[in-house]
Residue, then its C-alpha position, 0 to 999 in steps of 0.5 A: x371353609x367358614x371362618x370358625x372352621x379355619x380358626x379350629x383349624x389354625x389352633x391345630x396348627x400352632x398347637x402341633x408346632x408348638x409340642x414339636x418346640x417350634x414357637x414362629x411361623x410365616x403367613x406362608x406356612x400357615x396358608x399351605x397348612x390350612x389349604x385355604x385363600x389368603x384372606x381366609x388365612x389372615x382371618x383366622x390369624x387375626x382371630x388368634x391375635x385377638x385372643x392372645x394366641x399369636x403375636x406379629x412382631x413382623x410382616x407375614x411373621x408369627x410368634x405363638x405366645x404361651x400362657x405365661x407370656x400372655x401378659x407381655x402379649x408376644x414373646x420375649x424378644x430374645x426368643x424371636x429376634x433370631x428366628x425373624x433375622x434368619x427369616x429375613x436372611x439378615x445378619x444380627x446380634x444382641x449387643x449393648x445394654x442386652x448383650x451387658x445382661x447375658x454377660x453378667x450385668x443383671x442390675x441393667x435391665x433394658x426397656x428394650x431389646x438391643x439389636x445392631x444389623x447391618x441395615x437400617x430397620x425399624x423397630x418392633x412393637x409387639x405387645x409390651x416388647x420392644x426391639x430398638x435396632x443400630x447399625x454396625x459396619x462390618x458387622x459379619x466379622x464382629x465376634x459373637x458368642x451364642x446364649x441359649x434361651x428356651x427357644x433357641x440360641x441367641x448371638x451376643x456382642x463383646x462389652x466394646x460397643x458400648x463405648x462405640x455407642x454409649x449414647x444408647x446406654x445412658x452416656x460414658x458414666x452407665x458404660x462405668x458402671x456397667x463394666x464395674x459388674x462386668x469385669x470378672x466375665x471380660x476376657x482380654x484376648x476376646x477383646x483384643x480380637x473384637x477391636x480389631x475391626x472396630x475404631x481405634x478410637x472404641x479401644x483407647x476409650x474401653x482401655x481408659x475405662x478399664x483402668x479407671x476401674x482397677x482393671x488393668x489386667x482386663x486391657x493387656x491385650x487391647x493396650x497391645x493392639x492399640x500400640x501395634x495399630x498406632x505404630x502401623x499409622x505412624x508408618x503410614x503418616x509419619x506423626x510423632x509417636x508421642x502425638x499418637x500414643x499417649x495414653x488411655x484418653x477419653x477422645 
């Protein structure tokens, strides 16, 4: 089969994936459809690419990019993040500035894609998408909730990584700001929940943040395990409880 001929071929191919609403594809998938070599596959994938047909945000990965997202030259990343995590059978949300946008914080728009795994990645350039990656401990037990996008469903942090990671988001002021446009969507027993396998350290600092924004109501149940958490240390290291508890600080 000549090169034209698996290109002709190969534009079959992800137009039918794409009417059936399926918008990636491995390397793999595009040799078994085409029935040709290896290298006559990469070719006609190649040809593609230039064309701005297909992006590769990922090894032996494929994305096909519609005409409206021609000029990004890949597709957004939230729409593909999840398909490439499952691909790479690796477990993932969108937490941060990203998780922030799908929770209300429009005015915050990242320049990237923020992506916390549980193994170090590198990040992704494709067209003009970015993906950054963090690593989180325990991140399986993280509580998530599912966004859908047009291709998709994509899983989202709670707001309490932002202080665990507040670097990444411009420093403890944006974090401010951010939860300032936050605060109607913030639901006191979800964070509660998601402070239970993150530092005692991320909640003291959310909870001072909270009430530093007239949002006290928003931190009853985090100031709740915050006292249960520091009793059960006290137990264990018999401190003073007045050394432990204080209150909300910035430590």
């Amino acid at each position: 089969m000549n090169t034209v001929t698996s290109v002709t071929y190969a534009r079959d191919f992800i137009a039918s994936l794409a009417a059936s609403g399926r918008y990636h594809f491995t390397s793999i998938e595009a040799r078994n459809a085409l029935n040709v070599s290896a290298d006559a596959t990469k070719l006609a994938l190649n040809r593609l690419t230039r064309q701005s047909r297909i992006a590769s945000p990922g090894r032996g990965f494929y994305v096909i990019v519609p005409p409206e997202y021609r000029s990004l030259g890949c597709l957004p990343a939230d729409q593909f993040v999840p398909a490439l995590m499952d691909q790479l059978e690796q477990p993932y949300y969108a937490g941060l500035l990203s998780a922030a946008q799908y929770h209300g914080a429009a005015h915050h728009r990242p320049q990237e894609f923020q992506v916390l795994v549980c193994k170090p990645r590198r990040p992704i350039h494709c067209g003009r998408i970015r993906v950054s990656f963090l690593m989180r401990k325990n991140l399986s037990d993280v509580p998530v909730q599912g966004f859908n996008t047009l291709r998709g469903t994509v899983q989202v942090s709670t707001p309490l990584d932002l202080v665990g990671y507040n670097k990444a988001v411009g420093g403890i002021d944006q974090v401010v700001i951010i939860l300032s446009e936050l605060v109607e969507q913030i639901e006191p027993e979800k964070l509660a929940q998601a402070a239970r396998i993150a530092p005692v350290t991320w909640s003291q600092r959310l909870g001072y943040l909270l009430e530093l924004i007239n949002a006290e109501e928003k931190s009853s149940a985090l100031k709740r395990y915050i006292k249960l958490s520091l009793c059960f240390q006290i137990i264990l290291t018999n401190v003073p409880f007045e050394i432990w508890i204080g209150n909300f600080s910035l430590m």
